[in-house]
ZAMARGU-4260 file (C-alpha; in steps of 0.2 Angstrom, whole numbers, plus 5000, padded with zeros to 4 digits):
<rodrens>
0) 5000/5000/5000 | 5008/5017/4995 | 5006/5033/5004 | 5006/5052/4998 | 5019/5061/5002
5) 5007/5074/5015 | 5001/5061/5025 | 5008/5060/5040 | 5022/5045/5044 | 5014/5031/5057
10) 5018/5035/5076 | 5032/5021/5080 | 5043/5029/5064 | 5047/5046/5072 | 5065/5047/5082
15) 5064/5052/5098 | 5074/5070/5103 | 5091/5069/5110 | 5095/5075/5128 | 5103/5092/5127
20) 5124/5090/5129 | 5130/5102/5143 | 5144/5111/5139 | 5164/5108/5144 | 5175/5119/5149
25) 5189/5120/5137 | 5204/5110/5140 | 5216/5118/5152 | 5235/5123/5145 | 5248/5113/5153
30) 5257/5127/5158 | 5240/5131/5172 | 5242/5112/5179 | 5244/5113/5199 | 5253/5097/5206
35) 5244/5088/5217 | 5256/5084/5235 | 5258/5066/5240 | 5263/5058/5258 | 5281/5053/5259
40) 5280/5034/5264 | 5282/5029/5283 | 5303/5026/5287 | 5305/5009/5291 | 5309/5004/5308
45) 5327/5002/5312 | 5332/4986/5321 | 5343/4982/5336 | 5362/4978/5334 | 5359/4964/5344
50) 5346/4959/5332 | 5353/4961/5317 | 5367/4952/5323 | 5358/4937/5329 | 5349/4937/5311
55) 5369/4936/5305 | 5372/4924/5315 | 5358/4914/5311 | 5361/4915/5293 | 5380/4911/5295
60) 5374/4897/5305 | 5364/4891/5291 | 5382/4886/5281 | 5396/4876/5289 | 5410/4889/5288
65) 5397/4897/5299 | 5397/4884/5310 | 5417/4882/5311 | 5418/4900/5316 | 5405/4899/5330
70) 5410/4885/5335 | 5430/4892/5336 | 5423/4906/5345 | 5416/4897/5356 | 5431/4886/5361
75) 5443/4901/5361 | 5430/4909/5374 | 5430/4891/5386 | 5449/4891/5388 | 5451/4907/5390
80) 5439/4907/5403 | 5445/4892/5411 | 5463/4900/5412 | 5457/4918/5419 | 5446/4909/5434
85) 5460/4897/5438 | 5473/4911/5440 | 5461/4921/5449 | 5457/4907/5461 | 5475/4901/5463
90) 5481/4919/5465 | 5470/4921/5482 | 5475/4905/5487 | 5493/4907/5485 | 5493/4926/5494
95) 5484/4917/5508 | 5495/4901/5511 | 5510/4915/5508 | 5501/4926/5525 | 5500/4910/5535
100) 5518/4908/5531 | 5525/4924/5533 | 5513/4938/5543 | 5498/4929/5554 | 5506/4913/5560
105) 5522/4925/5564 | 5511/4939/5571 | 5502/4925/5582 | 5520/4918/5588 | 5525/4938/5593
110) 5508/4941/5601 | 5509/4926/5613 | 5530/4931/5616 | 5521/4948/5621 | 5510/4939/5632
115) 5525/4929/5639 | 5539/4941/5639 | 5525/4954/5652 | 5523/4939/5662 | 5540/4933/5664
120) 5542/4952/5668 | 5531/4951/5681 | 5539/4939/5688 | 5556/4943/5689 | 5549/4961/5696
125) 5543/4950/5709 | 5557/4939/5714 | 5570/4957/5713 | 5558/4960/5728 | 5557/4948/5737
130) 5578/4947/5736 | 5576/4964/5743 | 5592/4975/5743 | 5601/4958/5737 | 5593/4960/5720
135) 5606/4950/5709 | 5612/4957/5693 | 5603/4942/5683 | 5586/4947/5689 | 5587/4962/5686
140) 5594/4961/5665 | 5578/4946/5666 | 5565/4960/5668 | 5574/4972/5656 | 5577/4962/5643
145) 5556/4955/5644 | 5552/4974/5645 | 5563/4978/5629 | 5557/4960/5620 | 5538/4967/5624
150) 5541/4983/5619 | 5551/4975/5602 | 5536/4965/5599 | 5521/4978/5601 | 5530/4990/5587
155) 5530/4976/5575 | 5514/4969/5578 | 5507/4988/5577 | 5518/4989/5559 | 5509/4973/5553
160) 5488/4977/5562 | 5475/4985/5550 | 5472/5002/5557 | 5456/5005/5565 | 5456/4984/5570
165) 5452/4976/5586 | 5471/4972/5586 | 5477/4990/5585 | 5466/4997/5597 | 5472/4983/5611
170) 5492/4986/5604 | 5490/5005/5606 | 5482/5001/5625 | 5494/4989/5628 | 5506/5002/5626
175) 5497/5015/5637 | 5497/5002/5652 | 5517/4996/5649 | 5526/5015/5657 | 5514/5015/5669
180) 5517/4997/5675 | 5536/5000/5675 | 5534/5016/5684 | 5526/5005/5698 | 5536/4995/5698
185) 5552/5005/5699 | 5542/5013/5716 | 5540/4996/5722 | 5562/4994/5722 | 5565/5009/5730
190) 5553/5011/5745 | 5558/4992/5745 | 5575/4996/5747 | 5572/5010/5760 | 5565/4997/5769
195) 5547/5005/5770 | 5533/4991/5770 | 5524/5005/5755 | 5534/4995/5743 | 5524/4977/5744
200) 5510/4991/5739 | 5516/4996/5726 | 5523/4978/5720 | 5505/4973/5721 | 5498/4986/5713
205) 5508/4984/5697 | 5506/4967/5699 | 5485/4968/5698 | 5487/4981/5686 | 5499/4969/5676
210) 5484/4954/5679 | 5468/4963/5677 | 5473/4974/5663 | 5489/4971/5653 | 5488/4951/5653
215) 5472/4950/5646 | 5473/4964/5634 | 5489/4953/5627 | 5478/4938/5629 | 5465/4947/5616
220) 5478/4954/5605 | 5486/4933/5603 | 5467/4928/5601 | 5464/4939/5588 | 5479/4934/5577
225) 5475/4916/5580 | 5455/4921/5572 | 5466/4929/5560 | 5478/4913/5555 | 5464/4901/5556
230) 5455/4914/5540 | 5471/4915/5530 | 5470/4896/5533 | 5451/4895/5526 | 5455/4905/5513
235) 5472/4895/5508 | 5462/4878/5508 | 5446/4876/5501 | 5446/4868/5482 | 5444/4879/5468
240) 5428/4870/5459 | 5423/4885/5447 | 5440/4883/5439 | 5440/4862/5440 | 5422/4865/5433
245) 5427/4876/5418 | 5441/4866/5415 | 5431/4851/5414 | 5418/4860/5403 | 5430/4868/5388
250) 5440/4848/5389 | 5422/4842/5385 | 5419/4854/5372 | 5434/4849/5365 | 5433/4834/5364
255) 5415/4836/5354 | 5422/4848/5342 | 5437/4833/5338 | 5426/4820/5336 | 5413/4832/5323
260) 5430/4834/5314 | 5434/4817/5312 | 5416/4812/5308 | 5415/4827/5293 | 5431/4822/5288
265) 5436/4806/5293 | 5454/4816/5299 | 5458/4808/5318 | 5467/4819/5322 | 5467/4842/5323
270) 5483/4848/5326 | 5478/4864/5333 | 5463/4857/5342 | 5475/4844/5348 | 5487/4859/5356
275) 5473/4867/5363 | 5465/4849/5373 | 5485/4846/5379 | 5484/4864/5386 | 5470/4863/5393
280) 5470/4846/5402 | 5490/4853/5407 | 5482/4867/5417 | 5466/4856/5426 | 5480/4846/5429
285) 5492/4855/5436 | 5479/4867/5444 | 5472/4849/5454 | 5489/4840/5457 | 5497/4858/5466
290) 5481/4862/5475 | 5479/4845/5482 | 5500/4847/5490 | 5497/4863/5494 | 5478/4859/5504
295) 5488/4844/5511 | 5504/4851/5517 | 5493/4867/5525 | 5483/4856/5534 | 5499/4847/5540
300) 5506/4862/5545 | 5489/4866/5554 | 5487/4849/5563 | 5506/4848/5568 | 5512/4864/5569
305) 5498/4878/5575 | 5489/4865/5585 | 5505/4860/5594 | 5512/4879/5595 | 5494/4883/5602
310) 5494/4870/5617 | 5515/4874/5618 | 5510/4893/5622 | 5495/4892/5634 | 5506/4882/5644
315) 5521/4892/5646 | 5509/4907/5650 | 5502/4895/5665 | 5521/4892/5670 | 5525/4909/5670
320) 5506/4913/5680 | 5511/4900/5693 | 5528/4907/5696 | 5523/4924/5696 | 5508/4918/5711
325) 5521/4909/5719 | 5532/4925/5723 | 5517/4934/5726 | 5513/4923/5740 | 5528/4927/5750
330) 5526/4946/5744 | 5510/4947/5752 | 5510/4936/5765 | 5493/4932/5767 | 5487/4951/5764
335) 5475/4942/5751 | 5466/4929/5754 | 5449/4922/5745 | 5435/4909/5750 | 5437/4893/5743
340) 5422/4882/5749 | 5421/4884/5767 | 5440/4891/5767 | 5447/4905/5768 | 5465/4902/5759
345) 5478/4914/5753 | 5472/4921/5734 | 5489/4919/5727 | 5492/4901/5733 | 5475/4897/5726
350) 5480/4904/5708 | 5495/4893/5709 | 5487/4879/5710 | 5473/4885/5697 | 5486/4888/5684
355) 5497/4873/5689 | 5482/4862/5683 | 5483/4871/5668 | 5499/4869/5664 | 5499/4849/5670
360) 5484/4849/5656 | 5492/4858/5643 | 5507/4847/5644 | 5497/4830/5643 | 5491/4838/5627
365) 5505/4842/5619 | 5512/4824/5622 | 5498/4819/5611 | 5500/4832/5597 | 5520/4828/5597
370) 5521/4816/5582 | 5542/4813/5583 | 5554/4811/5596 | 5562/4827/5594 | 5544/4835/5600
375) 5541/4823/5611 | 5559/4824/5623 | 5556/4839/5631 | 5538/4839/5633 | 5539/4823/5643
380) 5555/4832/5653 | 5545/4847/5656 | 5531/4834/5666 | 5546/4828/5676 | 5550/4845/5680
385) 5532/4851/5684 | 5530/4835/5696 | 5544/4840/5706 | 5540/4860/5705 | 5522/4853/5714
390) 5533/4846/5727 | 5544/4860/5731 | 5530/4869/5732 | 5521/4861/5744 | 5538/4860/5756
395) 5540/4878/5755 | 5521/4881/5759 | 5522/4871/5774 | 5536/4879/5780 | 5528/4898/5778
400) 5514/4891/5787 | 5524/4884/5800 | 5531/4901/5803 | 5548/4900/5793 | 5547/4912/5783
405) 5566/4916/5778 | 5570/4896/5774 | 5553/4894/5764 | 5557/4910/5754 | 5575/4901/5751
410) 5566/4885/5746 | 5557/4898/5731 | 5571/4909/5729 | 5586/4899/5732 | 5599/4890/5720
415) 5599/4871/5718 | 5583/4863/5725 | 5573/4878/5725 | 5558/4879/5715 | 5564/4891/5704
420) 5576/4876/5695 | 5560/4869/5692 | 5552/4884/5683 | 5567/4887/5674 | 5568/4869/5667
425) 5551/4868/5664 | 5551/4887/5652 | 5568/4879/5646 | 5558/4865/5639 | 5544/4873/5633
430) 5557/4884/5622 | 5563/4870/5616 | 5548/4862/5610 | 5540/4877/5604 | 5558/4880/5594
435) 5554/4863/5586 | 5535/4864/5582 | 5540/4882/5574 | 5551/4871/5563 | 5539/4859/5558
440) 5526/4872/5555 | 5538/4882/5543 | 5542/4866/5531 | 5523/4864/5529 | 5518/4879/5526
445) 5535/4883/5516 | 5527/4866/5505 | 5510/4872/5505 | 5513/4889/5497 | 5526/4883/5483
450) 5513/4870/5477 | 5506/4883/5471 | 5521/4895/5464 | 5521/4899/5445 | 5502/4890/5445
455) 5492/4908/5441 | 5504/4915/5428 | 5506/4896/5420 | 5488/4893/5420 | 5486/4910/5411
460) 5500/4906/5397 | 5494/4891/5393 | 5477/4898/5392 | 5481/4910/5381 | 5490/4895/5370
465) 5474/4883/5369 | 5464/4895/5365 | 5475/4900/5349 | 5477/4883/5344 | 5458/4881/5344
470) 5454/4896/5334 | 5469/4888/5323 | 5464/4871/5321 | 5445/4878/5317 | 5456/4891/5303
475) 5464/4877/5295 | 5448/4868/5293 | 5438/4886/5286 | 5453/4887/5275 | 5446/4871/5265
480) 5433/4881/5260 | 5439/4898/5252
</rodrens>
């Protein structure tokens, strides 16, 4: 069917209107273009040394060079270790054994010859008295000379105390108390030779101010060099286990890093990890061998020497006690007297017999601590001597009792058969045993502290030489892989 060309076109065949376009801005030149800013990214965060250099390690770990070198470090820093401690330890040890040797057991010895020599003072003070005008010559060079030996003996033991100790406090009293005790006694001789009673007064006097004050403050000064020996002697003995440990420890590494060696490379033998175990096991043993003398012959010196020197010395000081009570009792005349039970009994008399005991005591003791005939000898004589001092004694007593004053004072005072032979003998015999024990005690100690010479400076040498062979045995094996 055909249309005209007025008619209008069918509804469905008209387009439909576009959407108006809006308009764009013209294009912008590229000189007008503004930069946009961007944010710098966030710094990273640095890591520790110590972690970066346990990541270093970890990777080196991850190779066997790696490995080698850890493991070389490692073995350097066992022997090394092993050697500082062990001449450390052995350093204290060997300083202590040497003040046993040389400065506390010697101070101890002058601190009981101060102790002896006021005594002995004392009691040659006491005879000049009772010798009266008569005073020999003897007696009175005996008191000088224990004077001078006490004053000798308080300067070097004040050279040798730690200032501000318990030992120089006593020393510097001790020579506060000495001038005024000769002063005393000096007072004592004249109004004695005068004739005036005054002088027994005085003799007393000095003679309490010389056993209340001046014998006990020499008593403190010996115990407190015998605290002081007996520390230098725990110091001087006890094993050195951190250095036997470490030595035991860098043998066993050792020993793994040899056989890791010979199981990689089926090589028996490192020469440098070789040198390194011989150095090693030289020192342990060396450091165990000279300890073990050295603990042994301290202990010997110990068990025979300051044992027997102890009991040798509280027993000359009871001698010299009892002979000084003994004059005493004749000085005083029964001017002191004390309860003993239900008697009254001079005070002097009863000391006698007090320190008497001691010294019979002290005596049976040292028979058992002398271990040779040489100690032995005058020991036992110095027994025979104090048996028959007891019964002189007890025949002069009864003669002053009786009223005999002048031949009882013989019987003390007098030449042969007097009591004074006895105490002579009996300190003649304790010199010499003390002599002897001195002797002993020297050798051990002397073999005691050179166990142990050269041990610090060799154990630090050879340290030093294991733990270059190790880091060379583990070069020559890194040396394979370059």
């Amino acid at each position: 069917m055909t249309h005209t060309p007025n008619s209008p076109a069918p509804p469905h065949s008209a387009a439909p209107p576009l959407p108006p376009v809006p308009p764009h801005p013209a294009p912008a030149t590229p000189a007008a273009t503004t930069p946009v800013p961007t944010a710098p990214p966030p710094p990273e965060a640095r890591r520790s040394a110590f972690a970066e250099t346990a990541d270093r390690l970890r990777r080196a770990a991850t190779t066997e060079p790696g490995r080698l070198r850890v493991i070389g470090a490692l073995l350097a820093a066992f022997v090394v270790a092993f050697g500082a401690v062990t001449a450390w330890q052995t350093t204290d040890r060997a300083a202590a054994a040497d003040d046993v040797l040389t400065s506390s057991q010697p101070l101890t010895s002058d601190a009981a010859d101060i102790y002896r020599s006021l005594a002995d003072a004392n009691t040659a003070a006491s005879s000049g008295f009772l010798a009266g005008g008569q005073e020999t010559a003897a007696s009175r060079d005996r008191y000088e000379r224990d004077i001078r030996t006490a004053a000798a003996k308080l300067v070097n033991a004040a050279a040798h105390s730690a200032p501000g100790s318990p030992s120089a406090a006593t020393i510097t009293e001790l020579n506060r108390l000495l001038p005024e005790y000769k002063g005393l006694v000096e007072r004592a001789r004249t109004y004695n030779r005068q004739g005036f009673p005054v002088g027994g007064a005085y003799l007393r006097y000095a003679n309490e101010k010389m056993q209340q004050e001046m014998l006990p403050a020499a008593e403190d000064l010996y115990a407190e060099e015998n605290r002081r020996l007996r520390s230098d002697y725990a110091d001087a003995t006890p094993y050195p286990w951190p250095a036997i440990a470490l030595g035991v420890l860098a043998l066993a590494a050792l020993a793994w890093a040899q056989r890791r060696t010979y199981l990689r490379t089926n090589r028996v033998l490192n020469h440098g990890l070789v040198a390194a175990t011989a150095a090693a096991a030289a020192v342990l043993l060396w450091l165990t061998v000279g300890h073990t003398l050295a603990r042994s012959n301290l202990h010997d010196s110990y068990d025979h020497g300051v044992r027997s020197l102890d009991v040798l010395h509280d027993a000359r000081i009871a001698s010299l006690k009892a002979r000084g009570n003994e004059n005493l009792t004749l000085v005083a005349r029964g001017a002191e007297t004390v309860k003993a039970g239900d008697e009254t009994v001079d005070a002097y008399d009863h000391d006698f017999a007090r320190d008497m005991d001691a010294l019979t005591e002290g005596l049976a003791r040292a028979q058992e601590l002398a271990d040779d005939d040489t100690g032995e000898r005058p020991v036992s004589s110095a027994v025979g001597n104090t048996t028959e001092w007891k019964k002189r004694h007890a025949a002069a007593r009864a003669q002053d009792e009786n009223g005999n004053y002048e031949q009882a004072l013989d019987m003390v005072l007098g030449g042969e058969g007097a009591t004074v032979e006895c105490f002579d003998n009996v300190d003649g015999d304790l010199a010499a045993a003390l002599a002897h024990e001195e002797t002993e005690f020297e050798r051990a100690a002397g073999d005691g502290r050179d166990a142990l010479t050269g041990l610090p400076l060799g154990a630090a040498v050879l340290a030093v030489l294991g733990a270059a062979g190790a880091v060379l045995g583990i070069g020559r094996r890194l040396s394979e892989y370059r």
